[in-house]
C-alpha positions as CSV (number, residue, x, y, z in Angstrom):
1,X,159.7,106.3,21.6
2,X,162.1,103.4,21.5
3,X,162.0,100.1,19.5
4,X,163.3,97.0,20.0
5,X,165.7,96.2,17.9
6,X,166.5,92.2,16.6
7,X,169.6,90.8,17.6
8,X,171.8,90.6,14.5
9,X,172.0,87.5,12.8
10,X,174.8,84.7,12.8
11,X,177.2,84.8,9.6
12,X,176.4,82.4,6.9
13,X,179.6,81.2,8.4
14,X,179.4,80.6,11.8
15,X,175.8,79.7,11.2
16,X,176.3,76.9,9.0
17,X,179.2,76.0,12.0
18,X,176.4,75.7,14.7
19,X,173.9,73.9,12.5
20,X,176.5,71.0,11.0
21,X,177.6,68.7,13.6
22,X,181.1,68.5,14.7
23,X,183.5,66.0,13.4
24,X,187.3,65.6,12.6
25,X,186.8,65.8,9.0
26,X,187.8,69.2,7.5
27,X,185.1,72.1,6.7
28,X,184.6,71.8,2.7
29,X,186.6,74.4,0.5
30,X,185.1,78.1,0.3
31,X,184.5,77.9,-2.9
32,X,182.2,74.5,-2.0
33,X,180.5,76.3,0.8
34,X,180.3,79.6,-1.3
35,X,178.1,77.6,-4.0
36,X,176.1,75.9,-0.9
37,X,175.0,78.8,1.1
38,X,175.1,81.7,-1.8
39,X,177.8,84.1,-0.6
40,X,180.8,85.3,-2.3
41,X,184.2,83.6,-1.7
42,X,185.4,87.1,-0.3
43,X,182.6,87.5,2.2
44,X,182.8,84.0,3.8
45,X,186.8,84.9,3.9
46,X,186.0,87.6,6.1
47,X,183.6,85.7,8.1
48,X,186.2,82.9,8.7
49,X,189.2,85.4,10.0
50,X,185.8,86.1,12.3
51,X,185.8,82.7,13.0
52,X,189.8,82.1,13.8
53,X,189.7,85.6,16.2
54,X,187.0,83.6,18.6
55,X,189.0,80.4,18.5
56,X,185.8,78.6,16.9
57,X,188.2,77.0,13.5
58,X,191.3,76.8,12.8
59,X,193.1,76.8,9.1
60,X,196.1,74.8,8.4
61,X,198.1,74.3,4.9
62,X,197.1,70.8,3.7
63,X,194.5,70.0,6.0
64,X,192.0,73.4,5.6
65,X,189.4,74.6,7.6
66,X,188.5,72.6,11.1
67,X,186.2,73.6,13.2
68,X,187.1,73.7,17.4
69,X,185.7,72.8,20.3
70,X,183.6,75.7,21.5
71,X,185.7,78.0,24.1
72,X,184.7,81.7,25.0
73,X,188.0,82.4,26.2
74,X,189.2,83.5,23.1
75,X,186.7,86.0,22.6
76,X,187.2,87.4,25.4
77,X,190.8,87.4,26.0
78,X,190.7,89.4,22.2
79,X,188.2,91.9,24.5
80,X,190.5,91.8,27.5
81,X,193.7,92.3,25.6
82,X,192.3,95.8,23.8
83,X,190.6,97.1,27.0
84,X,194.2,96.8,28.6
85,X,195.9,98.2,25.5
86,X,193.5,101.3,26.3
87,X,193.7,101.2,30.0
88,X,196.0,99.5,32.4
89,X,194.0,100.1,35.0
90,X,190.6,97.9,34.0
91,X,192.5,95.0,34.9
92,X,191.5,96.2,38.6
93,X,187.6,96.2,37.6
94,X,188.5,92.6,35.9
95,X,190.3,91.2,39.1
96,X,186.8,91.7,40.9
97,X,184.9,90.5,38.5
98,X,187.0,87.3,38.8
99,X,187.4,87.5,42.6
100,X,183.1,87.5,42.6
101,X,182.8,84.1,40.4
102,X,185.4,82.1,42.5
103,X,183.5,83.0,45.4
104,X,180.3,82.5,44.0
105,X,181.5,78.9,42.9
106,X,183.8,77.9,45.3
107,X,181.2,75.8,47.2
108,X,179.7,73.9,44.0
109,X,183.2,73.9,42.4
110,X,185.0,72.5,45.8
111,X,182.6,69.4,45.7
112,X,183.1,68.0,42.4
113,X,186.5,67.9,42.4
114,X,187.9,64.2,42.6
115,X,190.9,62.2,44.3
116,X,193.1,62.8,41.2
117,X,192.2,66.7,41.2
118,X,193.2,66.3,44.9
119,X,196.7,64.6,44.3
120,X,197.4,67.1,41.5
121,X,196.8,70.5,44.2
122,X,199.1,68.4,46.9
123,X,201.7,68.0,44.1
124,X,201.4,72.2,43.1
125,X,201.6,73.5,46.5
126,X,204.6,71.8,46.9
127,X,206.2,72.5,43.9
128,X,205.6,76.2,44.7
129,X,206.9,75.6,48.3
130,X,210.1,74.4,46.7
131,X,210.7,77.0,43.8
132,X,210.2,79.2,46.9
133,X,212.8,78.2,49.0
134,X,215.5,77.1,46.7
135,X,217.9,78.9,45.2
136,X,218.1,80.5,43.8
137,X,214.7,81.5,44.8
138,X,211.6,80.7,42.0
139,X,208.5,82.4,41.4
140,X,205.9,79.9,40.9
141,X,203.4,81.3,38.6
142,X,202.7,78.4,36.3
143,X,201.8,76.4,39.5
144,X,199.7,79.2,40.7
145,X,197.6,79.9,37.6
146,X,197.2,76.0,37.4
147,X,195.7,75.7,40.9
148,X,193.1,78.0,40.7
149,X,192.0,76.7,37.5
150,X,192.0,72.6,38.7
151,X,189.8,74.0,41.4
152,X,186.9,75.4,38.8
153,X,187.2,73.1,36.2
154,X,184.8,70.4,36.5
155,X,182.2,72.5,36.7
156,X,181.9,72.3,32.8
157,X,181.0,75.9,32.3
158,X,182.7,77.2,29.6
159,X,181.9,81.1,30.2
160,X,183.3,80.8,33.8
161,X,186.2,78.8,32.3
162,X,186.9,81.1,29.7
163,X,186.7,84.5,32.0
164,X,189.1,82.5,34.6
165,X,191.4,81.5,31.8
166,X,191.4,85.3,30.8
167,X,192.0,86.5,34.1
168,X,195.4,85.1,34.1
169,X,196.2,85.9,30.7
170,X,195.5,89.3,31.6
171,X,197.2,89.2,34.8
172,X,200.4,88.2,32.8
173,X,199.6,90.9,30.0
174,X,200.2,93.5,32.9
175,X,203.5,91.8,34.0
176,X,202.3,90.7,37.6
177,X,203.4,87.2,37.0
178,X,207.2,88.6,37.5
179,X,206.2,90.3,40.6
180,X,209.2,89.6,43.1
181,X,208.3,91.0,46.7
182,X,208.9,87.5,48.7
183,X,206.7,88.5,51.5
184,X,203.5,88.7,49.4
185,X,204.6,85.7,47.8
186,X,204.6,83.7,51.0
187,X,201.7,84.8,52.1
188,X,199.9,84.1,49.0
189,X,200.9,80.5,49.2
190,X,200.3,79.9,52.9
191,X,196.6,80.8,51.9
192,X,197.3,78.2,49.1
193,X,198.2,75.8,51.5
194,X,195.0,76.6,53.6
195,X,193.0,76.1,50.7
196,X,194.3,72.9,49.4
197,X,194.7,71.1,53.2
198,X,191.0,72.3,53.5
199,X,189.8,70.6,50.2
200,X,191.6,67.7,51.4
201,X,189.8,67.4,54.6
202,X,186.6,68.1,53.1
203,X,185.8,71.7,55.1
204,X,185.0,73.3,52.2
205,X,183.7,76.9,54.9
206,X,187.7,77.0,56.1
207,X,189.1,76.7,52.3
208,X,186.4,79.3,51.4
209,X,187.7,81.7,54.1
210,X,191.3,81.1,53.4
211,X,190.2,82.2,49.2
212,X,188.4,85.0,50.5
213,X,191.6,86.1,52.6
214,X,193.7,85.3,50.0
215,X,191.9,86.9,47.2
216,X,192.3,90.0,49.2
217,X,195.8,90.2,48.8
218,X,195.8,91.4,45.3
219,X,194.7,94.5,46.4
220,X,198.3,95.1,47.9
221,X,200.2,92.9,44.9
222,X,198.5,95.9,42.5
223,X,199.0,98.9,44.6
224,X,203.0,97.7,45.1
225,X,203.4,97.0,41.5
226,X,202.4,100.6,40.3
C-alpha cells in the first residue's frame, strides 16, 4: 500500500532566499551565511550554482551574490532545452501546450492591454510588413516573438510568462526562426495584422479567431521544415 511522501524541502539556500526580503544590497559572503544557517561552504556552493541554473541570483566579481527578480522561465527553458537535446520532436507537444494558454488567455490578456501596448503592436506589424517587402527580403522574427509576448504580458503571471518566453526560445533552439518559405510568412502576418486591427477596434471574438487561424499554421511551418 502506498504512502504519501513529503515534498522535499527547500535548500538552506534558496530557503533563506524566500524568507529574507529582496533588496539591491548583495547576499552576505558564504562563509557569513555558512556560520548563519550551519552548512558547509561547499554545500551552500552547490546550492547557489542551483540557484544561478533557475535565474533566482546572480554572482558577479566585485559585487557577489544578488538575488533576482523571480522568473520561471529559466527553469524551464533549462527543462525545455534538454528535452530537445533528447528529442526534436517534443517541441510539437510544447507548441500545443503554448497554442492552449494563448487561447485560454486571449480574452483576459486582450483587455488589459493599454494605448501604449496598442501603439507598440501598430509599430511591429509594420516593421514586419516592411522587412517583408524590401529587399532584400527580411524575416521578421524579433518583431514576431515580441508581439505575441506584448499581447500576454500584463497579465502579471509569471508561469504563463515564463512558458511563453520558452516557447520562442525553443522555437529558435530548432532553427524555425530562419524558416524562409515567403508564402507562410505572409500569411502568418496577414493573421498578425487581423489580430492587431482587431485589438485596436476593441473585437476582441475577431482577433481571437484570426489567433486561432493563425496558430494553426504552425502545423504546416513544422511539417515543411522537416
Amino acid at each position: 500500500m502506498s504512502r504519501d511522501r513529503a515534498a522535499p524541502p527547500l535548500s538552506e539556500f534558496l530557503q533563506y532566499l524566500a524568507s529574507h526580503e529582496q533588496t539591491e544590497q548583495s547576499l552576505p559572503a558564504l562563509t557569513v551565511l555558512s556560520t548563519e544557517l550551519n552548512v558547509s561552504v561547499a554545500s551552500l556552493r552547490e546550492q547557489l550554482e542551483v540557484a544561478r541554473a533557475l535565474g533566482l541570483v546572480e554572482v558577479r566579481p566585485r559585487i557577489g551574490i544578488r538575488r533576482q527578480p523571480y522568473s520561471f522561465f529559466p527553469s524551464v527553458r533549462q527543462s525545455l532545452r534538454y528535452s530537445l537535446a533528447l528529442d526534436k520532436g517534443h517541441f510539437i507537444a510544447f507548441a500545443d501546450l503554448r497554442r492552449h494558454i494563448e487561447t485560454a488567455y486571449w480574452h483576459e490578456a486582450v483587455k488589459l492591454l493599454t494605448p501604449e501596448d496598442h501603439a507598440a503592436l501598430k509599430v511591429l506589424v509594420a516593421r514586419a510588413w516592411e522587412k517583408l517587402r524590401g529587399s532584400p527580403i527580411e524575416i521578421p522574427h524579433p518583431e514576431h516573438r515580441e508581439l505575441h509576448l506584448i499581447i500576454y504580458r500584463r497579465l502579471n503571471n509569471p508561469f504563463v510568462e515564463g512558458l511563453l518566453h520558452a516557447y520562442w526560445d525553443a522555437y529558435e533552439t530548432v532553427g524555425l526562426n530562419f524558416f524562409t518559405d515567403y508564402k507562410y510568412l505572409t500569411e502568418v502576418w496577414t493573421y498578425h495584422q487581423k489580430m492587431v486591427d482587431a485589438i485596436c477596434e476593441d473585437d476582441i471574438e475577431a482577433g481571437f479567431q484570426a489567433l486561432t487561424d493563425h496558430t494553426d499554421l504552425i502545423n504546416q511551418l513544422i511539417s515543411s521544415a522537416k
